[in-house]
C-alpha positions as CSV (number, residue, x, y, z in Angstrom):
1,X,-63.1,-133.2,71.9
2,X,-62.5,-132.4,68.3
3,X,-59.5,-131.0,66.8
4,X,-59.1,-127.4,66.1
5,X,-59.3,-126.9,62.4
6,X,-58.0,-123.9,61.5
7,X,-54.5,-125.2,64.0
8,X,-54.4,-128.0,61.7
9,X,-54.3,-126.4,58.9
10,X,-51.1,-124.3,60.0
11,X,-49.7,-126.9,61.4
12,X,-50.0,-128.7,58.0
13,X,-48.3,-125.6,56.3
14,X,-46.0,-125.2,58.8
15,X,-45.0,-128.5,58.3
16,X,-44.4,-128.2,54.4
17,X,-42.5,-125.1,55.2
18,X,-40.1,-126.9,57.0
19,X,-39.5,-130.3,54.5
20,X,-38.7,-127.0,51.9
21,X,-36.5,-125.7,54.8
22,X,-34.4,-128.7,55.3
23,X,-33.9,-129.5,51.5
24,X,-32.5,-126.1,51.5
25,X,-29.7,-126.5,54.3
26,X,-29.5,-130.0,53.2
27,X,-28.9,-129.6,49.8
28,X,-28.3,-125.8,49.2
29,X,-29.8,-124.4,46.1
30,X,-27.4,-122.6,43.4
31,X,-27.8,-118.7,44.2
32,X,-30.2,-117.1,41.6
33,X,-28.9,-113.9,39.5
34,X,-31.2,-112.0,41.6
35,X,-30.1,-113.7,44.9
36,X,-26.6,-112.3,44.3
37,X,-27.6,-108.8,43.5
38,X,-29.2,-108.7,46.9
39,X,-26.3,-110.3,48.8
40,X,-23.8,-108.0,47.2
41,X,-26.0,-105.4,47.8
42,X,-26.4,-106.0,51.2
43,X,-22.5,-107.0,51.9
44,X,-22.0,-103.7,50.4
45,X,-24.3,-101.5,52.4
46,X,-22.8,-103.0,55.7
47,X,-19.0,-102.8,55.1
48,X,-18.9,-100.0,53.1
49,X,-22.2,-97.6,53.1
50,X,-23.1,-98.1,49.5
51,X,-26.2,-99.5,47.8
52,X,-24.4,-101.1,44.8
53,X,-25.3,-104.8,43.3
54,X,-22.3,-105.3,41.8
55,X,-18.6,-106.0,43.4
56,X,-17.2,-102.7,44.4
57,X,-13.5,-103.8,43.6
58,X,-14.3,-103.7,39.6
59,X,-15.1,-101.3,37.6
60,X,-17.9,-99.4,38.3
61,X,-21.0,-99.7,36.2
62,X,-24.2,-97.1,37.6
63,X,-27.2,-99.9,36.9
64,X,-25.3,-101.4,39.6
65,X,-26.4,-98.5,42.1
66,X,-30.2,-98.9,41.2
67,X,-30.8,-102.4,40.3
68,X,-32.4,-103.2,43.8
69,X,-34.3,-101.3,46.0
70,X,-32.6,-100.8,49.7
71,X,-35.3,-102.6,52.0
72,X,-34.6,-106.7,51.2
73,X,-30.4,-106.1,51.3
74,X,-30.8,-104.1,54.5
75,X,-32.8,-107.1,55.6
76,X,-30.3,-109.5,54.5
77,X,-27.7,-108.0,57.2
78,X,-29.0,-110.7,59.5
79,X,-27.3,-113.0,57.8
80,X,-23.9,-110.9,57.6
81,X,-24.7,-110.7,61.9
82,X,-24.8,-114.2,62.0
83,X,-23.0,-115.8,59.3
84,X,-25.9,-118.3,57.9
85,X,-29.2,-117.9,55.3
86,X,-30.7,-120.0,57.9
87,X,-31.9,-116.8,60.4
88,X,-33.3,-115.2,57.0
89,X,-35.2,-118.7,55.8
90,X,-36.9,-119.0,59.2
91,X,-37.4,-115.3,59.4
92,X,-39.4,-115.5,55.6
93,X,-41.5,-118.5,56.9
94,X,-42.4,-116.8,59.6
95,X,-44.1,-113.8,57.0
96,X,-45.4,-116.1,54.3
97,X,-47.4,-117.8,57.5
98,X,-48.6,-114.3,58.4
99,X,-49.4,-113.4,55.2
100,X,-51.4,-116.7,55.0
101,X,-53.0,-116.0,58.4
102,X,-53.8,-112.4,56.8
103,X,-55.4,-113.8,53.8
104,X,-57.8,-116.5,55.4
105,X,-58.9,-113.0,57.6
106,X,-59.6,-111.3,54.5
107,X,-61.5,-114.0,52.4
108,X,-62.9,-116.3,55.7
109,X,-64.3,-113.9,58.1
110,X,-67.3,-114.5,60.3
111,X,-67.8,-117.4,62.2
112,X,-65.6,-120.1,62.4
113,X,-68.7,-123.2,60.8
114,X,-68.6,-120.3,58.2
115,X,-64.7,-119.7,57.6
116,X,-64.8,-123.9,57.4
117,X,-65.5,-124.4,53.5
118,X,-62.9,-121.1,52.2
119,X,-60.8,-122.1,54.9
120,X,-60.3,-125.7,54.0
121,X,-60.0,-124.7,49.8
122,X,-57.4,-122.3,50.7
123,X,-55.3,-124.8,52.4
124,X,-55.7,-127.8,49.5
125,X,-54.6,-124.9,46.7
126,X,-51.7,-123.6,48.9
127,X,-50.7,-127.1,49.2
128,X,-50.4,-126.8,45.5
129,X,-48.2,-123.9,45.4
130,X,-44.9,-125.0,45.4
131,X,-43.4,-121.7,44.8
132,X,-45.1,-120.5,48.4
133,X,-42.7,-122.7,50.1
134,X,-39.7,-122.9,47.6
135,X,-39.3,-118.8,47.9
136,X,-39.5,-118.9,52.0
137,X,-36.4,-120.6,51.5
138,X,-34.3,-118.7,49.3
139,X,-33.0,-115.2,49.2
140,X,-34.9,-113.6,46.9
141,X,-37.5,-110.8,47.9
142,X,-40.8,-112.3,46.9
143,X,-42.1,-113.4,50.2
144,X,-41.3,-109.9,52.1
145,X,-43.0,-108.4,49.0
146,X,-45.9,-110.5,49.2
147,X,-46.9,-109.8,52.6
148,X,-47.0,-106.3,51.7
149,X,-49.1,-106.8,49.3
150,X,-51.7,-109.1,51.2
151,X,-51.3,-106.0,53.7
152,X,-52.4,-103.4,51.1
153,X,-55.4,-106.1,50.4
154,X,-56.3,-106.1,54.3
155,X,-55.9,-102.2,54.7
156,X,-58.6,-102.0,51.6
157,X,-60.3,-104.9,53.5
158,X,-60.6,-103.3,57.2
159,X,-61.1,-99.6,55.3
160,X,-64.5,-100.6,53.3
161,X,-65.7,-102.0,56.5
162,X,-65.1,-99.4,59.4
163,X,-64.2,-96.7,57.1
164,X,-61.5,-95.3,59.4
165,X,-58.7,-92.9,58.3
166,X,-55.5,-94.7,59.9
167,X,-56.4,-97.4,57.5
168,X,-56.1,-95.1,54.3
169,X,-52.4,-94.2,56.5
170,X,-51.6,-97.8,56.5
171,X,-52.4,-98.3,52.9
172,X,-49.6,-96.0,51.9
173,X,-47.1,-96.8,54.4
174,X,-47.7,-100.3,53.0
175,X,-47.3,-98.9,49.6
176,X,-44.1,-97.0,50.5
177,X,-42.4,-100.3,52.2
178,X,-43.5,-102.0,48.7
179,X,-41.9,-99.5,47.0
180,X,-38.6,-99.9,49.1
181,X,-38.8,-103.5,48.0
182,X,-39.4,-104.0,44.8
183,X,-39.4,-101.5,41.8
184,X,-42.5,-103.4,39.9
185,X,-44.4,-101.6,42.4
186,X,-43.7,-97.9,41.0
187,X,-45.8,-97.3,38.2
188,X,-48.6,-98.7,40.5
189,X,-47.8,-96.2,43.2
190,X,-48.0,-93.6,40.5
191,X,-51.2,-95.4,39.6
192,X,-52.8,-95.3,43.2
193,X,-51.6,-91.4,43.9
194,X,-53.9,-90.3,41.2
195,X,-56.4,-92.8,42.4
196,X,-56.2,-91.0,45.7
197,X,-56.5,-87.1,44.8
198,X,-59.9,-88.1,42.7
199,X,-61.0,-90.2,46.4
200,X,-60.6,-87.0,48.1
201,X,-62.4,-84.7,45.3
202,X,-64.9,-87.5,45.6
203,X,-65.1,-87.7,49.8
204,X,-63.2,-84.9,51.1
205,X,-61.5,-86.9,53.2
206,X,-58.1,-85.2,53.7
207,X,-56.5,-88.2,54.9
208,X,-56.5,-89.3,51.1
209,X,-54.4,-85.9,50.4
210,X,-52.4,-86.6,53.4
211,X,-51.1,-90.0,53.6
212,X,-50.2,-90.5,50.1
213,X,-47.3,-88.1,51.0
214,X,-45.6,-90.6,52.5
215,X,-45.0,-92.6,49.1
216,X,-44.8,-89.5,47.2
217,X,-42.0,-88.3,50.0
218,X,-40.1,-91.7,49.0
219,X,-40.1,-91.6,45.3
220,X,-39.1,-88.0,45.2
221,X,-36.0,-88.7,47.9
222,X,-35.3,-91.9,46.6
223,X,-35.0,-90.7,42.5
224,X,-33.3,-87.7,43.5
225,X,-30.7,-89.8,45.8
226,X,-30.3,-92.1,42.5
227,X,-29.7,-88.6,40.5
228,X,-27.0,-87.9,42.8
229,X,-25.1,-91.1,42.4
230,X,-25.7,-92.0,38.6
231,X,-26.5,-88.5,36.9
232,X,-30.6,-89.9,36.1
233,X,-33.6,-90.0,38.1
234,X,-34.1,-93.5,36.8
235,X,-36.1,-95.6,39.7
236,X,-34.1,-98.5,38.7
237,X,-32.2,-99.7,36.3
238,X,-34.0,-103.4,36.5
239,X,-37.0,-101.7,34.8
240,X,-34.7,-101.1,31.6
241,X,-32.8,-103.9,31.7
242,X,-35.9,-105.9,31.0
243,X,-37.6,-103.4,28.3
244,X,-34.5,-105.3,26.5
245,X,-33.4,-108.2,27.6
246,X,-36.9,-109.9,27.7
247,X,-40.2,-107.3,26.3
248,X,-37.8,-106.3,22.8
249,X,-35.5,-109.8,22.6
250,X,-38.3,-112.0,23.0
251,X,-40.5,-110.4,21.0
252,X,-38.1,-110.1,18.2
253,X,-37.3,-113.7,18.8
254,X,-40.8,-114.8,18.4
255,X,-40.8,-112.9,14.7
256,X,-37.5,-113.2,13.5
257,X,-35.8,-116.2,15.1
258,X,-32.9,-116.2,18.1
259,X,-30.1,-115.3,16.1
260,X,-31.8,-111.9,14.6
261,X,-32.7,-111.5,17.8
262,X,-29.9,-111.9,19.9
263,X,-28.0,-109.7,17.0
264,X,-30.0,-106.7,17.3
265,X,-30.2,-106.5,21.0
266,X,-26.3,-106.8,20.6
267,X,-26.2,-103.9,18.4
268,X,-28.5,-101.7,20.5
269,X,-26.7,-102.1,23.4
270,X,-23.1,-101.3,21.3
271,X,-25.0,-97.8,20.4
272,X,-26.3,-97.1,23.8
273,X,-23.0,-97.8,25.4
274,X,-21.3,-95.1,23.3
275,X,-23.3,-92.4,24.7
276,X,-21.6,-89.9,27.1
277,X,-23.8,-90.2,30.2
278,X,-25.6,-92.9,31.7
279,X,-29.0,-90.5,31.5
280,X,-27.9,-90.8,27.9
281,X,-27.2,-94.3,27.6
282,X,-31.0,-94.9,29.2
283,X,-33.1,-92.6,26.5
284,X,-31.0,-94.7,23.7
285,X,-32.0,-98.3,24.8
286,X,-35.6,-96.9,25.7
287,X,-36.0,-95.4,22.1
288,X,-34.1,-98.0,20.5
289,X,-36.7,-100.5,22.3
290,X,-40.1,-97.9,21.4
291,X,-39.1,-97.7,17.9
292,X,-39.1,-101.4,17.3
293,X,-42.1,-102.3,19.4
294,X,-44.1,-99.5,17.5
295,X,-43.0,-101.0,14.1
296,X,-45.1,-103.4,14.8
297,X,-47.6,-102.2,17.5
298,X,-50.5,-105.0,17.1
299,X,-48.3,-107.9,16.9
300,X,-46.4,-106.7,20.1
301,X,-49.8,-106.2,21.8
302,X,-50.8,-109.2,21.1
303,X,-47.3,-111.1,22.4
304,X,-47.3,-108.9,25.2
305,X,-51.0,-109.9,26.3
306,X,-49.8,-113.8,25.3
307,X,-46.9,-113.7,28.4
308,X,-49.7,-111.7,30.6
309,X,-52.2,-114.6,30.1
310,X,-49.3,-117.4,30.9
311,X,-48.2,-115.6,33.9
312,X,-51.6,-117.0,35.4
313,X,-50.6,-120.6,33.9
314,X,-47.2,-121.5,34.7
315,X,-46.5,-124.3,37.0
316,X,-43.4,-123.4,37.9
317,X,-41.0,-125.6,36.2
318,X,-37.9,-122.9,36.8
319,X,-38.2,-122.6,40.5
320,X,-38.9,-126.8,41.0
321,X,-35.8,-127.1,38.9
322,X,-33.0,-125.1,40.4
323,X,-34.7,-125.1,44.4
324,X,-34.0,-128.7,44.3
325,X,-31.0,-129.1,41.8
326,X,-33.0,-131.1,39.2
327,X,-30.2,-132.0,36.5
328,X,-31.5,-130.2,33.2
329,X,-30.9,-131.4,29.0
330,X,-28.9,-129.0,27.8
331,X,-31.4,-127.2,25.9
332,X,-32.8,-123.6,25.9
333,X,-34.8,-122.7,28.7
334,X,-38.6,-123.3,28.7
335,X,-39.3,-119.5,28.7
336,X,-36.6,-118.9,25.7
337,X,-38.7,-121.9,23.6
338,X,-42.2,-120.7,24.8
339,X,-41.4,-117.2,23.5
340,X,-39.8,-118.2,19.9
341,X,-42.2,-121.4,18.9
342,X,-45.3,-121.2,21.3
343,X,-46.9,-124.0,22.3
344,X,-44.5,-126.2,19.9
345,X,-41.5,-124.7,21.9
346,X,-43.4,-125.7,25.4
347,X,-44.1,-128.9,24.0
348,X,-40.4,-130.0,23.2
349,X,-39.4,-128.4,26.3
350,X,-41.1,-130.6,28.4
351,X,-39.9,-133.4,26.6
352,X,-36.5,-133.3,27.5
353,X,-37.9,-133.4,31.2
354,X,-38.4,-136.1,32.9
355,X,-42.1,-137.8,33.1
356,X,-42.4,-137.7,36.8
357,X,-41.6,-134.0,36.7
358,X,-44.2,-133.2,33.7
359,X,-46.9,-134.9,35.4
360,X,-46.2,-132.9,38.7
361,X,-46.4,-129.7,36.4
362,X,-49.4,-130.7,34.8
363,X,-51.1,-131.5,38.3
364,X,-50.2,-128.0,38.9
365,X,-51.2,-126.5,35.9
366,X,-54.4,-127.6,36.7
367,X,-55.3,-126.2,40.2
368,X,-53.9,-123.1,38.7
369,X,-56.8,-123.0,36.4
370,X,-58.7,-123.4,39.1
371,X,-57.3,-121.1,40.7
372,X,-57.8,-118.3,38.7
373,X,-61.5,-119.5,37.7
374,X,-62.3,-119.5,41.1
375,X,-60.8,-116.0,41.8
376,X,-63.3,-114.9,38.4
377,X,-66.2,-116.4,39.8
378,X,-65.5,-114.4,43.0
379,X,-64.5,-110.5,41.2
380,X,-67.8,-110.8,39.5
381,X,-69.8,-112.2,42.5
382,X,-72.8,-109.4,43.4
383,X,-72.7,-107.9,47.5
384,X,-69.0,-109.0,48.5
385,X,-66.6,-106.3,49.3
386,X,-67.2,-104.1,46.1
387,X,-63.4,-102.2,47.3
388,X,-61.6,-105.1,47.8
389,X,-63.2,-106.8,44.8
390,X,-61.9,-103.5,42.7
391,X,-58.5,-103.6,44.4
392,X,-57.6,-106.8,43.6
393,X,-58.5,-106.5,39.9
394,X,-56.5,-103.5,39.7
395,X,-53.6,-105.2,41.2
396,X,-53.5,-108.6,39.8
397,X,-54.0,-107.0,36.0
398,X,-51.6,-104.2,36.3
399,X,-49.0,-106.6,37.8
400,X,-50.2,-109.4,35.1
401,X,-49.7,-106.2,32.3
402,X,-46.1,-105.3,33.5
403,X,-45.1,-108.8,33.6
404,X,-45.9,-109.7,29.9
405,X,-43.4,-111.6,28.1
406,X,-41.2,-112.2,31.4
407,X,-44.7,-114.6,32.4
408,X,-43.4,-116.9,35.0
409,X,-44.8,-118.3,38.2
410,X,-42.7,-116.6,40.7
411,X,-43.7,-113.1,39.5
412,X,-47.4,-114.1,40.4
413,X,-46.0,-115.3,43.4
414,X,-46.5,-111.7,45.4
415,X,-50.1,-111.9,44.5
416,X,-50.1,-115.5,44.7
417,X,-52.1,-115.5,48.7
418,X,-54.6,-113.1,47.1
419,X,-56.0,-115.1,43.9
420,X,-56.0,-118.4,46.3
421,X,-58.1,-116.1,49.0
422,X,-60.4,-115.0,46.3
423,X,-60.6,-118.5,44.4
424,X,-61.4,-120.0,47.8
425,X,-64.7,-117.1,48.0
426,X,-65.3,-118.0,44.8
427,X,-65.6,-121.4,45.0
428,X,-67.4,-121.8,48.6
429,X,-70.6,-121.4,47.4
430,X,-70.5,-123.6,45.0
431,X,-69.0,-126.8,46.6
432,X,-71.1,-126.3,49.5
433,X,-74.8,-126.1,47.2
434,X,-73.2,-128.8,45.9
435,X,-71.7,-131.1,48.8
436,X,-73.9,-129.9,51.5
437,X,-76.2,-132.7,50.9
438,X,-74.4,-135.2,51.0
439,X,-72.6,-134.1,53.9
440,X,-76.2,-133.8,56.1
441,X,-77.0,-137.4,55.2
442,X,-74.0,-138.2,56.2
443,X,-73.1,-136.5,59.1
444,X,-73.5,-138.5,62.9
445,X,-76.4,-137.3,64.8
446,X,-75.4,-136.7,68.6
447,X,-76.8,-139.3,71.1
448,X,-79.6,-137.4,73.3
């Protein structure tokens, strides 16, 4: 009897999952910025009722109150209940093999000789996604947030095949847990409520009017609850913080050097924080940021669309680096030389790293061009989900667009499943005209 498959394939990933798992109660990773603002968000929201990312026993500073989103710290209270990240880091495997199992449901439907050739790609590329297994290990929101998205994909999915209205209701709740996640997802939720009131002009279905009340309901409770606490309707104050710290600083480091830039971005933020209200002190840095991105609106475009295009590219050096303590040269970080020299800055980056860990990176770099030319070959492929096919370009480009300059591997992470599903569609046809062949001549004919 032969071996199922498909259970060796999760058992394979299951079994990566775990090496990942025990390096990370082994040797514990150092806490990531982010990582703390959820922790003290969540210690916060259990001992004293307050959504606030900072420590409540100095002074108060309102970005604090908006910086995260309330669904991952809430989350994180199982590891206040039990004292240990290790509930959390087997939780998080548990829904980045879901969202796997989701994906190859999406991309390999049909019968299982046909699911056999996406199947089987999916599995060798995930195997090459480091970042899959390094973030079910830490405490960081990315895998939650993934899921949600490979949801979204699967409600698009199961909605352009049976055309049923509780799919169109699952969308947006789907959406509105997203939104409860991670802020990146707001301007998209903006993006998809307009999408949905021209669906309905288009079908009359009122289940498009309907259902997007439920993300609509959140943003409107949720920016009015933020009014309440910090005097602005801001979503959250993460959005801000990186029109500055990374969109205007690295693109005035990329013009003017690191010391003009890190001089200016002082100065705005002296200005800003001289203004009377935090409402205030928000309009300043977001002018202060327009006006010198549209002194120059052509050059910013085109270093803005330069970090969108590495986002797809980026093998992950950061996240290999501090998951499993690799000792670093003390030089700037490989984003800081990318953004001020280019590919001259990447290049003497990598070498102060060691060779093993540049040939690792390069191996990756590689199946992420794979990757993303298998996903292409399979958004432009004729008679295959037209919906989906739509939905995913809307979703990998505008989270690709928002990314820009901050282009790093773990922010394609939460789309990561959905360009490996695609990629694996996209290539199928190709490596089976190909193989198939070769396979029948060599494949052992049953005894009668």
């Amino acid at each position: 009897m032969k071996p199922d498959r498909p259970l060796l394939f999760y058992a394979a990933l299951l079994f990566v999952h775990l090496i990942f798992f025990l390096s990370s109660t082994v040797h514990p990773s150092l806490p990531l910025t982010d990582s703390d603002d959820y922790l003290n968000a969540s210690r916060n929201i259990y001992s004293q009722g307050v959504l606030y990312c900072g420590d409540l026993t100095e002074p108060i500073r309102e970005e604090q109150f908006t910086r995260r989103p309330p669904l991952y710290p809430v989350f994180l209270g199982i590891s206040i209940l039990t004292g240990s990240y290790i509930p959390v880091f087997l939780i998080q495997i548990l829904l980045s093999m879901t969202a796997i199992l989701l994906m190859l449901r999406i991309f390999s439907p049909g019968h299982p000789e046909q699911r056999n050739a996406p199947g089987l790609i999916a599995m060798v590329l995930l195997l090459v996604t480091p970042a899959q297994f390094i973030y079910s290990n830490r405490i960081m929101s990315e895998i939650p947030f993934q899921l949600l998205l490979v949801l979204l994909a699967w409600s698009v999915f199961k909605y352009s095949a049976k055309q049923e209205n509780r799919f169109i209701w699952l969308f947006n709740l789907f959406l509105t847990l997203g939104l409860a996640t991670k802020p990146v997802l707001f301007p998209f939720a903006i993006l998809t409520i307009l999408i949905s009131l021209y669906l309905f002009l288009r079908t009359r279905k009122r289940a498009f009017m309907l259902a997007i009340c439920l993300p609509v309901i959140w943003i409107i409770a949720y920016s009015a609850w933020n009014y309440n606490r910090t005097g602005s309707v801001q979503y959250s104050s993460i959005q801000t913080a990186n029109l500055v710290n990374y969109n205007m600083r690295y693109f005035l480091m990329h013009q003017y050097g690191t010391d003009v830039a890190d001089e200016r971005t002082d100065a705005l933020y002296a200005t800003c924080n001289a203004s009377d209200s935090y409402r205030d002190k928000n309009r300043c840095l977001g002018k202060g940021v327009q006006e010198i991105i549209l002194d120059r609106p052509v050059k910013y475009a085109l270093f803005h669309l330069k970090g969108s295009f590495l986002l797809f590219l980026d093998p992950g050096r950061f996240d290999l680096v501090k998951f499993f303590n690799i000792r670093e040269s003390d030089t700037p970080g490989f984003l800081t030389e990318i953004n001020q020299d280019g590919f001259a800055g990447a290049v003497r980056s990598l070498k102060h790293q060691g060779w093993w860990l540049v040939i690792l990176l390069g191996l990756i770099a590689l199946f992420k061009i794979l990757k993303i030319t298998g996903f292409l070959l399979y958004i432009f492929r004729k008679g295959d989900h037209l919906y989906l096919r739509i939905f995913l370009v809307v979703l990998v480009g505008y989270l690709a667009l928002i990314t820009g300059p901050l282009g790093a591997s773990r922010f394609l992470l939460p789309v990561e499943l959905l360009i490996i599903g695609g990629a694996a569609r996209g290539w199928s046809p190709l490596i089976k005209k190909r193989w198939s062949p070769l396979l029948t001549k060599l494949k052992v004919q049953k005894p009668v």
